[in-house]
C-alpha positions in Angstrom: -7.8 34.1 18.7 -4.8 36.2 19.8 -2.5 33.8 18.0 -4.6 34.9 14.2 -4.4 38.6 15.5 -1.3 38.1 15.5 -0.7 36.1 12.2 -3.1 39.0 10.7 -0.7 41.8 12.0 2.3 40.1 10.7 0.3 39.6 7.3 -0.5 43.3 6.9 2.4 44.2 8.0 4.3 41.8 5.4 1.5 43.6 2.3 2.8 47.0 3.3 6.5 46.2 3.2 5.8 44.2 -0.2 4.0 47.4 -0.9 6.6 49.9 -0.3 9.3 47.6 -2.0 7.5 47.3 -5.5 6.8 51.3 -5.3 10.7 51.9 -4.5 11.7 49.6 -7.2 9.1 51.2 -9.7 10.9 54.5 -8.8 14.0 52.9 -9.1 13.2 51.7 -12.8 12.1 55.3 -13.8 14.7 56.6 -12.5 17.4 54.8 -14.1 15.1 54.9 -17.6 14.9 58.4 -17.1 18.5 59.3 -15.9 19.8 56.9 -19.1 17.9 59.1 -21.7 18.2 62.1 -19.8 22.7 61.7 -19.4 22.6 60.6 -23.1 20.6 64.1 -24.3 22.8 66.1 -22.1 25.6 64.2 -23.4 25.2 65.1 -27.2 23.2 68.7 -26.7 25.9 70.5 -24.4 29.3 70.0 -26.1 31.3 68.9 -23.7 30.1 72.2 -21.3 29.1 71.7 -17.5 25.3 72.1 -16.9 24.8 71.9 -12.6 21.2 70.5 -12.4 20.2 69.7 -8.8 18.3 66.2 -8.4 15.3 66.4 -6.6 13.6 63.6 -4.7 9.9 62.4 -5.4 9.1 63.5 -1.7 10.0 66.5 -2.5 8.4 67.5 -5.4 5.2 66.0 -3.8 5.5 67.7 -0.1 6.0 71.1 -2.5 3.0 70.7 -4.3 0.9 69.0 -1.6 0.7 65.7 -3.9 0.0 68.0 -7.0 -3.0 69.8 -5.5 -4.8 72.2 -7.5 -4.1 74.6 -5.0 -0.6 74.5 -6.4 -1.8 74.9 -10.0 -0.6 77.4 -12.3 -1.3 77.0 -15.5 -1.6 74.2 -18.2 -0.3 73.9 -21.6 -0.4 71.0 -23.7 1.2 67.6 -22.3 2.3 69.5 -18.9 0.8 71.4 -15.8 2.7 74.2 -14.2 2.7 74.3 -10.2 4.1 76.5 -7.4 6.2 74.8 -5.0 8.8 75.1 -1.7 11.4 73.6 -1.2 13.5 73.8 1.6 11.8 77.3 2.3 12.7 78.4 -1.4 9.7 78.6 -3.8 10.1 77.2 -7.3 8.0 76.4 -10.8 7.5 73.2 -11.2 6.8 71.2 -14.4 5.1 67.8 -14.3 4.6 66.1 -17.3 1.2 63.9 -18.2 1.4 60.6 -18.4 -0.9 60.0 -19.7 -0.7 62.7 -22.8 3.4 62.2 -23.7 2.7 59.4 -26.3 5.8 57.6 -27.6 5.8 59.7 -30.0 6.4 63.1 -27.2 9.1 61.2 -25.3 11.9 62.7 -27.5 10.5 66.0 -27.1 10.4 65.9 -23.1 14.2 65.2 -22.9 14.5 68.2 -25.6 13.1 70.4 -23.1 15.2 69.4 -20.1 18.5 69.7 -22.2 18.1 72.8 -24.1 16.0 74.6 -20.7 19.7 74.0 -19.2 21.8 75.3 -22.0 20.0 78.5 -21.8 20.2 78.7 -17.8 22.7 81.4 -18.4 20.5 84.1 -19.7 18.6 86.1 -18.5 15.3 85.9 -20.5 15.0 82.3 -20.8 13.2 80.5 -17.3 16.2 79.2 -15.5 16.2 75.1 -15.3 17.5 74.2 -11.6 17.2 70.9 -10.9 14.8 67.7 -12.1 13.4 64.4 -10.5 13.5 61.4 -12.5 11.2 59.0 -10.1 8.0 59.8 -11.8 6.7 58.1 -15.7 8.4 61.5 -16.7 11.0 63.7 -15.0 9.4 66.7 -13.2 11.5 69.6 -13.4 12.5 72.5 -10.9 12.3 75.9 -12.2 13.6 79.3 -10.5 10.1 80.8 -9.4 7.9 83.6 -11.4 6.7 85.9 -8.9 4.0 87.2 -11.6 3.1 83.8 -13.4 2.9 83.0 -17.0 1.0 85.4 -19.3 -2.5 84.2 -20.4 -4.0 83.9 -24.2 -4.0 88.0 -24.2 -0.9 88.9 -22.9 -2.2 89.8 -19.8 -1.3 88.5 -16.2 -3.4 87.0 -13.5 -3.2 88.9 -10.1 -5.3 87.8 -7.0 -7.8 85.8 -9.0 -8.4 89.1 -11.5 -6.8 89.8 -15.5 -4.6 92.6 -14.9 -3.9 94.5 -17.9 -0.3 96.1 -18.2 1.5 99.1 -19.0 2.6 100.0 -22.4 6.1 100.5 -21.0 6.1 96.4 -19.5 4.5 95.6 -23.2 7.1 97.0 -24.5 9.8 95.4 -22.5 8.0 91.9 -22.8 8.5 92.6 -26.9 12.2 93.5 -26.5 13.4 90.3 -23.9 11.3 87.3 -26.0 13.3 89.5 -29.3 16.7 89.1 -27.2 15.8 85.3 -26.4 15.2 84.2 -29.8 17.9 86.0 -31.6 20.2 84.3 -28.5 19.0 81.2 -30.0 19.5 82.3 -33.3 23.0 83.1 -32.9 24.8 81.9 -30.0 25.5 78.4 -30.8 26.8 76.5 -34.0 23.7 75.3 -35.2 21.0 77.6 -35.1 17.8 77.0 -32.8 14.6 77.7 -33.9 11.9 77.8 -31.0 9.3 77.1 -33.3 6.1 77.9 -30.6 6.6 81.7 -29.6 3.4 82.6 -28.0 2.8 84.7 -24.5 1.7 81.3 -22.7 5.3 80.4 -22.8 6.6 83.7 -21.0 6.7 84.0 -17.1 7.5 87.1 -15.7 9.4 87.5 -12.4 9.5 89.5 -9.2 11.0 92.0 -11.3 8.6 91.3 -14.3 11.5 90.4 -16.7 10.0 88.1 -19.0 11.5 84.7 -19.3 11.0 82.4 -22.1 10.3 78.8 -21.2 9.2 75.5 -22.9 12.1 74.5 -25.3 9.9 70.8 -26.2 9.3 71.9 -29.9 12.9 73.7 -30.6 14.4 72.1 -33.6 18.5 72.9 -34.6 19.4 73.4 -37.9 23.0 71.0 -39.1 25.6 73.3 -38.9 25.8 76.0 -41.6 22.7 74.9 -43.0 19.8 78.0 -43.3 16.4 75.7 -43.2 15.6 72.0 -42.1 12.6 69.6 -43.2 10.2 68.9 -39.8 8.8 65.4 -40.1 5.7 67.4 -38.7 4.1 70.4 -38.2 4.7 71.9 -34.4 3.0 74.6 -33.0 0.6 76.4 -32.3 -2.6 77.9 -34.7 -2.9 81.4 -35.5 1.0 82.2 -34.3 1.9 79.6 -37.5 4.3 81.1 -40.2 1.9 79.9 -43.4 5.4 79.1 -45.3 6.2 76.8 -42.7 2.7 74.9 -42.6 2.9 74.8 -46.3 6.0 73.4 -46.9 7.4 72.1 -43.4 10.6 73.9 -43.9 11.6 75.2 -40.7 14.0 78.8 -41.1 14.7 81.5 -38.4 12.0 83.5 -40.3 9.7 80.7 -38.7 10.5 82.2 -35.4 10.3 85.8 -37.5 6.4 85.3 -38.2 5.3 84.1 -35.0 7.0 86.8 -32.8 5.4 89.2 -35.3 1.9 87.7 -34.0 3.2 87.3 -30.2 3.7 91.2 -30.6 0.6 92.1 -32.2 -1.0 90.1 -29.2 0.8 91.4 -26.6 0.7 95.4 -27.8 -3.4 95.1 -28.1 -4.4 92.7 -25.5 -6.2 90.7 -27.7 -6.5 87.1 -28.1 -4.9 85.3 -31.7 -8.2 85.3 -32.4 -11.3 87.4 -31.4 -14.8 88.1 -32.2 -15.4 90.9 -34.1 -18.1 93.8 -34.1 -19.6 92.6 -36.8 -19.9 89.1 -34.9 -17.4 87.4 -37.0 -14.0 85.9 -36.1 -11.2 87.8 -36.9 -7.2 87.0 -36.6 -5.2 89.3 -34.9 -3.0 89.7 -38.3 -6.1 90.7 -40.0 -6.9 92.9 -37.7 -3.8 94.9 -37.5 -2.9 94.7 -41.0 -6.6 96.2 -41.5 -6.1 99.2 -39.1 -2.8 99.8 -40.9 -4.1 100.1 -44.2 -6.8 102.3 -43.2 -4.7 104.7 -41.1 -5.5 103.7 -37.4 -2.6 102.5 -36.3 -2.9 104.1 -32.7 -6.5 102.3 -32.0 -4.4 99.0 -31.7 -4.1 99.8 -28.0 -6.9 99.3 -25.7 -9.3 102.5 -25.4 -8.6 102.2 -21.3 -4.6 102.4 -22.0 -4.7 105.1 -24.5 -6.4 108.1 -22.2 -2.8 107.5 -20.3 -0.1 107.5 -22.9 1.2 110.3 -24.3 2.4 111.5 -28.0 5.7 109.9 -28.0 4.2 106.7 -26.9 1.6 106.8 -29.6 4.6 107.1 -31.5 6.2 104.2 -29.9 3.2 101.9 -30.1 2.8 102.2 -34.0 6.7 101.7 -34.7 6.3 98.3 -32.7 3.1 97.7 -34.8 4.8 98.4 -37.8 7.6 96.1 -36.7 5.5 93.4 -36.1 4.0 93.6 -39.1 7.2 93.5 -41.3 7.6 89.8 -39.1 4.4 88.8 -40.7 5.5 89.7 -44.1 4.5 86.7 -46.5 7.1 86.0 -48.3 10.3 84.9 -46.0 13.0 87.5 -47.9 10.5 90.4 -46.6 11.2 90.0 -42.7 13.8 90.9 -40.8 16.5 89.1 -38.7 15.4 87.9 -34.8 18.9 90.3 -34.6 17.4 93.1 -36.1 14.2 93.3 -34.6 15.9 93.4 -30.6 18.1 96.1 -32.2 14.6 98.2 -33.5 13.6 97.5 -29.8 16.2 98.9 -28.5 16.1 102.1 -31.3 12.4 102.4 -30.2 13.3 101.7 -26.0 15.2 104.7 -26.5 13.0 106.9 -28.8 11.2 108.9 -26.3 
């Protein structure tokens, strides 16, 4: 009898080393899958520059999140979950990507994210990529942390369980830092990025609620010198769509244009890209704007609880940015101004009062 304990303990004791050994070599394998693909992206995205990511073990991404408990949760959108996490008594974002939803077909779009997320570490508006961990299916990647989260479906923020709706002045500098990000894009490197998803479920604001852009999976460059590019497919998301780009699948910096145009209209009245109506139908957010435009009401775009607060000169302020974002909804490409142009109208209108 003792001598089978014994053989039993040795047995057990054998299945949890053989255990342990094919789960370090399955990390091993994702890890040196991942950290091929991943040096080979860096490689050819960064021109030769220095990007410092810190690598991240699988312990601690999970002790961080408490194994990737919902108490950790965030937000979702799409293929990925957002988390808060600490590390070594620092608190981070962190990124994890679904297995189970990044088809073959998203793979190449992952790495896009982790690449570009690092060549835009060095300003301010776009969420800063710190470090990554390739021992999961996908690398999980470290973010600096967002003291006030990520912005919902109306442009508004979630504090203590509760929507909290935000001043006209934050509105206003949300508009201007996504315009300074995407004309960054626009202009600071050889071939020009278009971010192709601009929508306020991609903005985190932090402790000092500057808005930082993040979520870089759908960007697409432009060859050098070249003003458009044919998508293979239509990416995005519905309702923020420029039409000439989901008619044609040509992909300009006027794509960008458009959908900061509805990102703006979103975020100045609080409303969702699309809303019921009084009449019980669904209206877009476009048609709703464009609608109070044309009929002189240009001041009812902000919420009746903001407006008893704001004075002339922001009235003012809040139907230049409404005009502005509808000349970035203009049909017809030609029509809208420059990513440029529009942060230097924020800044004219910044300064107005």
């Amino acid at each position: 009898m003792e001598s089978m304990t014994k053989r039993l303990k040795q047995y057990l004791r054998y299945g949890t080393v053989k255990k342990k050994e094919r789960s370090m070599k399955k990390k091993e394998r994702w890890f040196l899958e991942n950290g091929s693909v991943f040096l080979k992206e860096l490689i050819a995205g960064c021109n030769g520059k220095s990007i410092p990511i810190r690598s991240f073990t699988s312990s601690d991404i999970l002790k961080a999140t408490s194994n990737f408990d919902s108490s950790c949760f965030v937000a979702q959108e799409g293929f990925y979950i957002w988390y808060r996490g600490v590390i070594e008594d620092r608190s981070y974002m962190i990124k994890r990507f679904s297995e189970y939803k990044v088809t073959d077909y998203r793979v190449g779009e992952v790495y896009k994210d982790i690449v570009l997320s690092a060549r835009m570490s060095n300003h301010n508006n776009f969420l800063k990529l710190l470090g990554c961990c390739l021992e999961f299916p996908f690398p999980v990647l470290v973010f600096e942390y967002a003291e006030y989260g990520v912005l919902n479906h109306r442009g508004g923020v979630m504090i203590n369980g509760e929507e909290s709706l935000l001043p006209l002045s934050l509105r206003l500098k949300i508009g201007k830092e996504i315009a300074n990000a995407l004309a960054y894009l626009h202009m600071a490197f050889p071939k020009i990025i278009i971010y192709r998803d601009v929508k306020p479920m991609h903005v985190f604001l932090d402790e000092n609620w500057t808005a930082k852009l993040s979520d870089l999976s759908f960007s697409i460059s432009l060859d050098e010198g070249k003003s458009q590019i044919e998508a293979e497919d239509v990416l995005g998301t519905y309702g923020y769509l420029d039409p000439l780009y989901f008619a044609t699948r040509l992909v300009t910096e006027y794509t960008d244009v458009y959908s900061f145009g509805v990102f703006l209209m979103v975020i100045m009245t609080g409303r969702s890209v699309y809303f019921t109506g009084s009449d019980g139908y669904i209206v877009s957010i476009r048609g709703y704007v464009k609608g109070l435009y044309e009929n002189g009401k240009l001041s009812e775009v902000i919420c009746p609880m903001m407006m008893k607060d704001i004075t002339s000169a922001q009235r003012v302020q809040v139907e230049a940015c409404v005009l502005l974002a509808l000349r970035c909804c203009e049909e017809r490409d030609e029509d809208r101004p420059k990513m440029i142009q529009v942060a230097k109208e924020f800044k004219r209108i910044e300064t107005s009062i």
